[in-house]
N, C-alpha and C positions, 0 to 999 in steps of 0.2 A: 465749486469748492474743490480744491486741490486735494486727492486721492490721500493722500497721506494724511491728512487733517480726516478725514471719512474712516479712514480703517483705525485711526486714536480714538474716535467719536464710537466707532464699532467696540472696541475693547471695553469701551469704558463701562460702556451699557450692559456689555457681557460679562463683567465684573459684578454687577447689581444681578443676576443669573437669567440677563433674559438669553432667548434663545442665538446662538450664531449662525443658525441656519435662516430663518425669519430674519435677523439683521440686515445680511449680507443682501439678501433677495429684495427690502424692503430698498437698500440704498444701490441697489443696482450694480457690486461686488460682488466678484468673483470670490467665492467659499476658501479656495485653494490659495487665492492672491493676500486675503485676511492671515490663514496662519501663516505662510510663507513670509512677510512682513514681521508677522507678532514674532515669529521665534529668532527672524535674525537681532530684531530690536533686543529681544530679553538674551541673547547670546552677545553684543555688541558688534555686532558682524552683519556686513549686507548679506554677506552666502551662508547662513544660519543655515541650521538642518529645518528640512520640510516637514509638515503632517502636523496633526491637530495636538496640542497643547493640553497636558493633565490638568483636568478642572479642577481638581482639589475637592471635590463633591460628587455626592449622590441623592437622589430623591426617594421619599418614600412611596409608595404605594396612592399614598392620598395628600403626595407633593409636598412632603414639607423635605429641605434640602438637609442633609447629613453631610457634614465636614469629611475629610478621610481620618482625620484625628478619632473621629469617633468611631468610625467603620473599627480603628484600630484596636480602640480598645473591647471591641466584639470580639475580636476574632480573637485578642490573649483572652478574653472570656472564653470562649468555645474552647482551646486545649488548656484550660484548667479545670485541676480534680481529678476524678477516676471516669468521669465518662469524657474524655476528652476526642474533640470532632475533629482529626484529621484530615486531611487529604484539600485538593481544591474543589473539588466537588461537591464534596463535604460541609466545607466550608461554604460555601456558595448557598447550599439548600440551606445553611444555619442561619443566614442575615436575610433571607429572604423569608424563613418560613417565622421566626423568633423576632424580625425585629422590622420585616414589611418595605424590605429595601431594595429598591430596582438596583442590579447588579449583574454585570457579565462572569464570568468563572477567571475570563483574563485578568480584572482589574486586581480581582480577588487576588491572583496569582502574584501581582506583583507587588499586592499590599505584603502579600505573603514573606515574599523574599526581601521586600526590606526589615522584617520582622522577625526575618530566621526564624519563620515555624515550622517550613517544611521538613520533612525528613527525606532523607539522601534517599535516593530509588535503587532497589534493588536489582545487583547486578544477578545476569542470567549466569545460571551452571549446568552449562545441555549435557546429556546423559550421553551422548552420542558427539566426538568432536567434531569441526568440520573440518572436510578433505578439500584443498584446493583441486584443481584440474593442473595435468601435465602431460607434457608430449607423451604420446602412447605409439606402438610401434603396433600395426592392427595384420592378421596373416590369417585371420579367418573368421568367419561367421562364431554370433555369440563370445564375441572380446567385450566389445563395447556396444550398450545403445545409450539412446538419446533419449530421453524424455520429455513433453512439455504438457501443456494444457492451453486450447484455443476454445472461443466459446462462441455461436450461433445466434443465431434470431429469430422467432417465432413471428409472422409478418402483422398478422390481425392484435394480438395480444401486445408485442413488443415486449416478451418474456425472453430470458436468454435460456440455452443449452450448453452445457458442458462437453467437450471433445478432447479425452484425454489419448495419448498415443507413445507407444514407442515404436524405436527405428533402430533397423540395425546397420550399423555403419558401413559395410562392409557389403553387401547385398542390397542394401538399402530396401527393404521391406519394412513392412508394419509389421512387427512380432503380437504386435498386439492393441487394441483400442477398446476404450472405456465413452457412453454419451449417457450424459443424465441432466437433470435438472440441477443435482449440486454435484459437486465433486470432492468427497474427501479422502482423507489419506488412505482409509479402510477402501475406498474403492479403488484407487489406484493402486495399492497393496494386492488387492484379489484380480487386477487385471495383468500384472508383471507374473503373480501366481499360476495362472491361467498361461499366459505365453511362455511359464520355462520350463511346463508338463510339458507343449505342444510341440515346443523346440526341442525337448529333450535333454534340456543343459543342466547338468550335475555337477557343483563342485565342491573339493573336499576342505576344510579345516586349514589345511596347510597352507591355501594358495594356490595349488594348481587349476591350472585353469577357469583362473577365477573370472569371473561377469562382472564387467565393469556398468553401473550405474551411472547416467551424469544428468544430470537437472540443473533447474535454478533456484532461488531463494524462496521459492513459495511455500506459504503457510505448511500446504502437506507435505513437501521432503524437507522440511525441516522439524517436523513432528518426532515426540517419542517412539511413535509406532511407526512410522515410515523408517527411522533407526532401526528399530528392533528388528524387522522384517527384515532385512537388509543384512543385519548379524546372524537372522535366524537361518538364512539361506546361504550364507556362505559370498554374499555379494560386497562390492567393494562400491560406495557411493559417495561418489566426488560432486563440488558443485560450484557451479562457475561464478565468476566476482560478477557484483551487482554491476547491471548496464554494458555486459558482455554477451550479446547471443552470438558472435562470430563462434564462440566456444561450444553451441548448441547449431552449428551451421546444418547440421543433416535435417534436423528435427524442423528445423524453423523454413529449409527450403520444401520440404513438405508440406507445412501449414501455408504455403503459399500458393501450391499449385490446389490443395485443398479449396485457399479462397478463390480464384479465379475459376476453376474447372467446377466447385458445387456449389458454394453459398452465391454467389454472383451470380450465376445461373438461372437460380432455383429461391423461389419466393415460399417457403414452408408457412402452412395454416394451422397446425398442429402438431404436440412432440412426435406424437407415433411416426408421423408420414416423415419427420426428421429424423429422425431414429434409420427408421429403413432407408432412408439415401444415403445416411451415411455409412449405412452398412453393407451398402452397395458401389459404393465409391472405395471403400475400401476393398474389397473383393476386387473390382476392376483394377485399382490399381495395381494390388502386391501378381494381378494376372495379367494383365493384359498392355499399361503402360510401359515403353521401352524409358532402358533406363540404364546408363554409363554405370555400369558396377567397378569397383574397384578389385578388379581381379586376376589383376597384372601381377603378382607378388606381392610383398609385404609393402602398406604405405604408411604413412606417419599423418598423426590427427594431433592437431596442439587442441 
């Protein structure tokens, strides 16, 4: 029987709602060759778009099929009245829990939007703006560091460790390092705390000699309280556009002699015994690694 007569024979059967997976298997077609057919046919086009075809249905819990027409008029049931169920998730747990309907959150979603129920998402209004990065003209210790976060591996468990760090551009030290189980902003807030007692660096209101901060997009420098800190010390914190770590080049060439010189190395069985190598890795390093400082005169860091 000629393929194309096979996959009309497949529709038709999957019209009456038997399965397209069982079909396809049952005549010896390709799952992927069925819709790719079905949708050029129903577009009038051989090069139709790919992928599987809106069934127009759903089942219940104890198989009986629901139209989407009906789905629809649940869901204008759910935001009417004074208790009305927004959201897609919302929604989702409404026709599954009220009405025993196997249903994904997607489909929900796009029943949604033909239906104009959703409500427009609210835009953010950070308390703290963000600062691009720019050429910076560097002439001494404590202008700029680097910040990032790399995480570890515990060998037996297959638990991760956090390794938060800064570097100072200029000297290239670790000014400072944070390792723990999570890492949030509160701890890296108290680990930059820690490094600008030790360093000594004071600056005033005005700008002078202000510490430059630079990070990336992650959850804790872009926090309120990673802001706040940042205001509360007189720090200026910049951060680089998403999928740019050349802009974090010091911090990130350190995570890398990090991976090759201790995690590759060194197979950890638990946190403590990670703990302490990193805290000895650290000590070796900012001691006893040689290391090209930039200390020729003033250089320039994009």
């Amino acid at each position: 029987m000629p393929i194309l007569t096979v996959l009309r024979e497949i529709h038709l059967w999957a019209k009456e709602g038997f399965s397209i997976t069982k079909l396809t298997k049952a005549t010896g077609i390709n799952r992927s060759l069925y819709y790719y057919h079905t949708e050029a046919e129903e577009a009038g086009d051989s090069k139709g778009k790919r992928g599987r075809p809106v069934p127009g249905y759903s089942f219940t819990t104890t198989g009986v099929r629901i139209p989407d027409e009906q789905i629809e008029e649940y869901l204008m049931e759910a935001v009417e009245g004074d208790g009305a169920t927004y959201g897609i998730k919302n929604l989702t747990h409404f026709l599954k829990v009220n009405h025993h309907i196997k249903i994904n959150h997607k489909k929900v979603g796009r029943l949604c939007r033909k239906l104009g129920l959703l409500l427009p998402q609210r835009k953010g209004n950070p308390t703290y703006p963000k600062r691009l990065v720019r050429n910076r003209i560097i002439t001494a210790p404590n202008q700029l560091w680097q910040v990032d976060i790399k995480y570890g591996m515990i060998s037996e468990t297959r638990r991760f460790f956090f390794v938060a760090c800064a570097i100072d551009v200029l000297d290239r030290s670790i000014v400072g390092h944070y390792r723990g189980q999570r890492c949030t902003a509160k701890d890296i807030t108290t680990m930059l705390e820690e490094a600008l007692f030790r360093r000594g660096v004071s600056t005033s209101p005005s700008g002078e000699n202000q510490l430059i901060i630079r990070t990336d997009n992650g959850p804790q420098f872009v926090s309120n309280l990673f802001g706040a800190f940042c205001e509360g010390h007189h720090l200026l914190h910049e951060r680089i556009p998403p999928r740019s770590p050349n802009y974090n080049a010091y911090i990130e060439s350190f995570f890398s002699i990090m991976e090759r010189d201790l995690f590759r190395r060194f197979e950890f069985e638990y946190f403590e015994e990670a703990y302490y190598e990193v805290d000895e890795f650290m000590t070796f390093y900012n001691e006893t690694i040689p290391r090209q400082l930039e200390t020729n005169g003033p250089f320039t860091i994009s």
